[in-house]
C-alpha positions in Angstrom: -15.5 1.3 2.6 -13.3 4.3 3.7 -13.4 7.4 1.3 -11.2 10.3 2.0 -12.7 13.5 1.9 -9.6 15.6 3.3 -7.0 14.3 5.5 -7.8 13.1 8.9 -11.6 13.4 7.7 -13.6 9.9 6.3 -16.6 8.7 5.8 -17.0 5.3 6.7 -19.6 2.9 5.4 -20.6 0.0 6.2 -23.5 -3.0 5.7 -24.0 -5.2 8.6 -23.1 -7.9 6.2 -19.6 -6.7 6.3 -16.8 -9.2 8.0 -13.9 -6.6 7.7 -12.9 -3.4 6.3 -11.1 -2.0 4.0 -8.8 0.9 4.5 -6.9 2.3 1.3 -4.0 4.3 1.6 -2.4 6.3 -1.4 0.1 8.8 -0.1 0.2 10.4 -3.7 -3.5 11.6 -3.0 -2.7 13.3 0.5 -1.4 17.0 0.6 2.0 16.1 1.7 4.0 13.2 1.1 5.7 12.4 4.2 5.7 10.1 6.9 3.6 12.4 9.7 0.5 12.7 7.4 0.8 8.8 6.7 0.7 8.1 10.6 -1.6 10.6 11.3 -4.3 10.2 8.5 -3.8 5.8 9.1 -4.3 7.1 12.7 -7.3 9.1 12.7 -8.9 6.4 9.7 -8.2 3.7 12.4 -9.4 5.8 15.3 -12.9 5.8 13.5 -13.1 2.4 12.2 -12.0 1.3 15.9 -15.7 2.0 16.4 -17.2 -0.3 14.1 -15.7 -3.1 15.6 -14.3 -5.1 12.2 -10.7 -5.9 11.3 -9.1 -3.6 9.4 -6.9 -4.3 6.2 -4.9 -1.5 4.4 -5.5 -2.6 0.8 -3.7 -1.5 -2.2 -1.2 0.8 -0.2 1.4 1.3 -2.6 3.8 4.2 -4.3 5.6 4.5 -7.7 9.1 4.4 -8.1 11.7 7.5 -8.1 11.4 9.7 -10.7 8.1 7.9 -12.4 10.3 4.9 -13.5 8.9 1.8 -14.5 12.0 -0.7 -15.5 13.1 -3.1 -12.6 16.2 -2.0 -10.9 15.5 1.6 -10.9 15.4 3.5 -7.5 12.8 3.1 -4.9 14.2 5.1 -2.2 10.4 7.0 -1.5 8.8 3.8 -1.7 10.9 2.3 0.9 10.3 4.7 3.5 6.8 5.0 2.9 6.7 1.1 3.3 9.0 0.8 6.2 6.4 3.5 8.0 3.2 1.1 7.1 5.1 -2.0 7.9 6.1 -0.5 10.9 2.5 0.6 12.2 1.1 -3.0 11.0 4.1 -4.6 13.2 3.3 -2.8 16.3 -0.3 -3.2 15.8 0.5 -6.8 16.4 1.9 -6.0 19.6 -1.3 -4.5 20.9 -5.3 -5.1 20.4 -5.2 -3.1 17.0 -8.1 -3.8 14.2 -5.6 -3.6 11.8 -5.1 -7.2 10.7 -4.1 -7.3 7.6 -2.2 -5.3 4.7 -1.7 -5.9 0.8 0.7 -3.9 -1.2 0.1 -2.5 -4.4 1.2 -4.5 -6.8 3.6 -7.3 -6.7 5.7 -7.3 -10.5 7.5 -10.2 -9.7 10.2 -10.7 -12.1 8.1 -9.3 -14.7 9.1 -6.7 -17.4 7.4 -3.6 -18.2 6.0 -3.6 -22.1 6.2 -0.1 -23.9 2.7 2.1 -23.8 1.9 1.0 -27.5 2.4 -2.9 -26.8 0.4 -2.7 -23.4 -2.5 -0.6 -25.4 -2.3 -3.1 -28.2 -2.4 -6.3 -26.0 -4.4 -5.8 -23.1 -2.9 -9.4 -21.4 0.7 -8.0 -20.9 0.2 -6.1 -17.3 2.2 -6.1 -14.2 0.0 -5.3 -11.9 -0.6 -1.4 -12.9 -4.1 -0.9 -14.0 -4.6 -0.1 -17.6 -4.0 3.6 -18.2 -1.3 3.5 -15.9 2.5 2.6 -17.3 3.3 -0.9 -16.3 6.0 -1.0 -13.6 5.6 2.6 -12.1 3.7 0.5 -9.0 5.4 -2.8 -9.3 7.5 -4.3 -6.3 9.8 -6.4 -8.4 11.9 -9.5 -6.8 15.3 -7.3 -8.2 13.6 -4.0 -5.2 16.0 -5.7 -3.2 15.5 -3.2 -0.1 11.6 -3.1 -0.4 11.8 -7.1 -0.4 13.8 -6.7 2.8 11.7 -4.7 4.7 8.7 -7.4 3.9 10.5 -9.8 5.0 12.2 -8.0 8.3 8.7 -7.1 9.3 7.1 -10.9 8.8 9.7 -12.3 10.4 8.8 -9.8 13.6 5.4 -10.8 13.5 6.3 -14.5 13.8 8.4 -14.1 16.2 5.9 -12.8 18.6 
Protein backbone atom coordinates (compact mmCIF):
# COMPACT_ATOMS: atom_id res chain seq x y z
CA UNK A 1 0.00 0.00 0.00
CA UNK A 2 1.42 3.43 -0.99
CA UNK A 3 0.28 6.45 1.28
CA UNK A 4 1.34 9.82 0.43
CA UNK A 5 2.71 11.84 3.07
CA UNK A 6 3.91 14.90 0.80
CA UNK A 7 4.76 14.82 -2.79
CA UNK A 8 7.64 12.83 -3.88
CA UNK A 9 7.65 11.37 -0.20
CA UNK A 10 5.76 7.61 0.55
CA UNK A 11 5.66 5.11 2.68
CA UNK A 12 5.44 1.94 1.25
CA UNK A 13 4.17 -1.23 2.94
CA UNK A 14 4.17 -4.29 2.22
CA UNK A 15 3.47 -8.23 3.53
CA UNK A 16 5.44 -10.84 1.93
CA UNK A 17 2.09 -12.24 1.00
CA UNK A 18 1.66 -9.48 -1.43
CA UNK A 19 1.69 -10.45 -5.36
CA UNK A 20 1.52 -6.74 -6.61
CA UNK A 21 1.11 -3.29 -5.52
CA UNK A 22 -1.01 -0.78 -5.56
CA UNK A 23 -0.25 2.69 -6.42
CA UNK A 24 -3.10 5.37 -6.18
CA UNK A 25 -2.91 8.49 -7.83
CA UNK A 26 -5.39 11.52 -7.17
CA UNK A 27 -4.08 14.66 -8.64
CA UNK A 28 -6.75 16.66 -6.65
CA UNK A 29 -4.77 15.67 -3.36
CA UNK A 30 -1.23 16.95 -4.77
CA UNK A 31 -0.31 20.72 -4.34
CA UNK A 32 -0.42 21.52 -7.93
CA UNK A 33 -2.47 20.11 -10.50
CA UNK A 34 -0.48 19.81 -13.45
CA UNK A 35 1.28 17.47 -15.49
CA UNK A 36 5.12 17.87 -13.84
CA UNK A 37 3.91 16.91 -10.30
CA UNK A 38 1.88 13.88 -11.89
CA UNK A 39 5.20 12.58 -13.68
CA UNK A 40 7.30 13.46 -10.93
CA UNK A 41 5.37 12.20 -7.79
CA UNK A 42 4.31 8.63 -10.26
CA UNK A 43 8.12 8.85 -10.82
CA UNK A 44 9.56 9.02 -7.49
CA UNK A 45 6.40 6.44 -6.10
CA UNK A 46 7.72 4.03 -8.89
CA UNK A 47 11.33 4.73 -8.14
CA UNK A 48 10.68 3.21 -4.57
CA UNK A 49 8.40 0.49 -5.28
CA UNK A 50 11.14 -0.47 -8.08
CA UNK A 51 12.72 -1.79 -5.00
CA UNK A 52 10.24 -4.17 -3.84
CA UNK A 53 10.30 -6.06 -6.77
CA UNK A 54 6.16 -6.38 -7.43
CA UNK A 55 4.13 -5.10 -10.32
CA UNK A 56 2.78 -2.02 -9.96
CA UNK A 57 -0.97 -1.01 -10.84
CA UNK A 58 -2.11 2.63 -10.61
CA UNK A 59 -5.55 2.04 -9.10
CA UNK A 60 -8.38 4.40 -9.01
CA UNK A 61 -6.51 7.30 -10.81
CA UNK A 62 -9.20 9.38 -11.82
CA UNK A 63 -10.37 13.31 -11.95
CA UNK A 64 -13.82 15.11 -11.95
CA UNK A 65 -15.15 16.87 -14.70
CA UNK A 66 -14.76 20.73 -15.54
CA UNK A 67 -16.30 22.88 -13.36
CA UNK A 68 -17.58 20.06 -10.74
CA UNK A 69 -20.20 18.77 -13.38
CA UNK A 70 -21.77 15.60 -13.06
CA UNK A 71 -24.31 15.28 -16.27
CA UNK A 72 -22.78 13.28 -19.29
CA UNK A 73 -21.68 15.50 -22.09
CA UNK A 74 -20.25 18.23 -20.02
CA UNK A 75 -16.55 19.19 -20.46
CA UNK A 76 -13.67 17.09 -19.60
CA UNK A 77 -10.90 19.03 -20.93
CA UNK A 78 -8.62 18.59 -17.35
CA UNK A 79 -9.44 15.10 -17.24
CA UNK A 80 -8.15 14.47 -20.62
CA UNK A 81 -4.88 15.82 -20.13
CA UNK A 82 -4.34 14.37 -16.92
CA UNK A 83 -5.29 10.89 -18.60
CA UNK A 84 -3.43 11.39 -21.76
CA UNK A 85 -0.16 11.99 -19.17
CA UNK A 86 -0.95 8.57 -17.19
CA UNK A 87 -1.79 6.72 -20.33
CA UNK A 88 1.19 7.96 -21.74
CA UNK A 89 3.64 6.89 -18.86
CA UNK A 90 1.72 3.33 -18.76
CA UNK A 91 2.42 3.16 -22.68
CA UNK A 92 6.02 3.76 -22.48
CA UNK A 93 6.34 1.66 -19.56
CA UNK A 94 5.46 -1.10 -21.97
CA UNK A 95 8.24 -0.28 -23.98
CA UNK A 96 10.82 -0.78 -21.31
CA UNK A 97 11.23 -3.31 -18.01
CA UNK A 98 8.76 -0.95 -15.90
CA UNK A 99 6.79 -2.55 -12.78
CA UNK A 100 4.02 -0.68 -13.81
CA UNK A 101 1.73 -3.28 -15.25
CA UNK A 102 -1.41 -2.36 -14.85
CA UNK A 103 -3.80 0.80 -14.46
CA UNK A 104 -7.74 1.18 -13.58
CA UNK A 105 -9.50 4.44 -13.92
CA UNK A 106 -11.77 5.78 -11.61
CA UNK A 107 -14.93 5.10 -12.45
CA UNK A 108 -16.41 3.88 -15.56
CA UNK A 109 -20.38 5.69 -15.81
CA UNK A 110 -21.13 3.92 -18.80
CA UNK A 111 -24.18 5.29 -20.33
CA UNK A 112 -25.47 5.91 -16.96
CA UNK A 113 -27.25 9.00 -15.66
CA UNK A 114 -26.53 10.94 -12.64
CA UNK A 115 -29.70 10.88 -9.97
CA UNK A 116 -30.21 14.20 -8.00
CA UNK A 117 -28.42 14.23 -4.21
CA UNK A 118 -31.97 13.57 -2.59
CA UNK A 119 -32.68 10.40 -4.83
CA UNK A 120 -29.10 8.96 -4.44
CA UNK A 121 -29.41 9.67 -0.41
CA UNK A 122 -32.86 8.06 -0.53
CA UNK A 123 -31.90 5.00 -2.67
CA UNK A 124 -28.58 3.84 -1.92
CA UNK A 125 -28.63 1.33 -5.31
CA UNK A 126 -28.63 4.25 -7.89
CA UNK A 127 -24.65 4.99 -8.15
CA UNK A 128 -22.36 5.46 -10.99
CA UNK A 129 -19.39 4.68 -9.71
CA UNK A 130 -18.82 7.79 -7.25
CA UNK A 131 -18.81 6.70 -3.74
CA UNK A 132 -21.61 7.66 -1.63
CA UNK A 133 -21.06 11.20 -0.28
CA UNK A 134 -19.72 12.09 -3.45
CA UNK A 135 -22.28 13.49 -6.40
CA UNK A 136 -22.82 10.82 -8.89
CA UNK A 137 -21.11 11.62 -12.21
CA UNK A 138 -18.42 14.23 -11.00
CA UNK A 139 -15.81 10.98 -11.48
CA UNK A 140 -17.64 9.07 -14.17
CA UNK A 141 -16.01 8.42 -17.73
CA UNK A 142 -19.25 8.14 -19.58
CA UNK A 143 -19.32 6.32 -23.27
CA UNK A 144 -20.79 10.12 -24.65
CA UNK A 145 -16.53 11.58 -23.04
CA UNK A 146 -15.89 11.01 -26.46
CA UNK A 147 -12.12 12.30 -26.24
CA UNK A 148 -11.32 10.52 -22.93
CA UNK A 149 -12.75 7.18 -24.78
CA UNK A 150 -10.26 8.01 -27.43
CA UNK A 151 -7.36 8.36 -25.64
CA UNK A 152 -8.16 4.66 -23.97
CA UNK A 153 -8.45 3.37 -26.93
CA UNK A 154 -5.29 5.15 -28.83
CA UNK A 155 -3.19 3.99 -26.00
CA UNK A 156 -4.47 0.07 -26.07
CA UNK A 157 -4.24 -0.03 -29.37
CA UNK A 158 -0.22 1.02 -28.86
CA UNK A 159 0.22 -1.52 -26.46
CA UNK A 160 -0.97 -4.20 -28.86
CA UNK A 161 0.78 -3.22 -31.39
CA UNK A 162 4.07 -3.80 -29.67
Amino acid sequence: MVRRQSAGQNLVRRTELQRHILLLVWPTFLSSCNSHSWNEFISVAGTQLTQKAKPIILEEFGLERDSAATAPFTGVKSRDTYFGTIMKIFADSSLTNSPLAGVNVWAYGGHGVPDSWENVMNNPGSFLGDPFGEPQGLNSVYISDTSTMNILHQTLNRIKSK
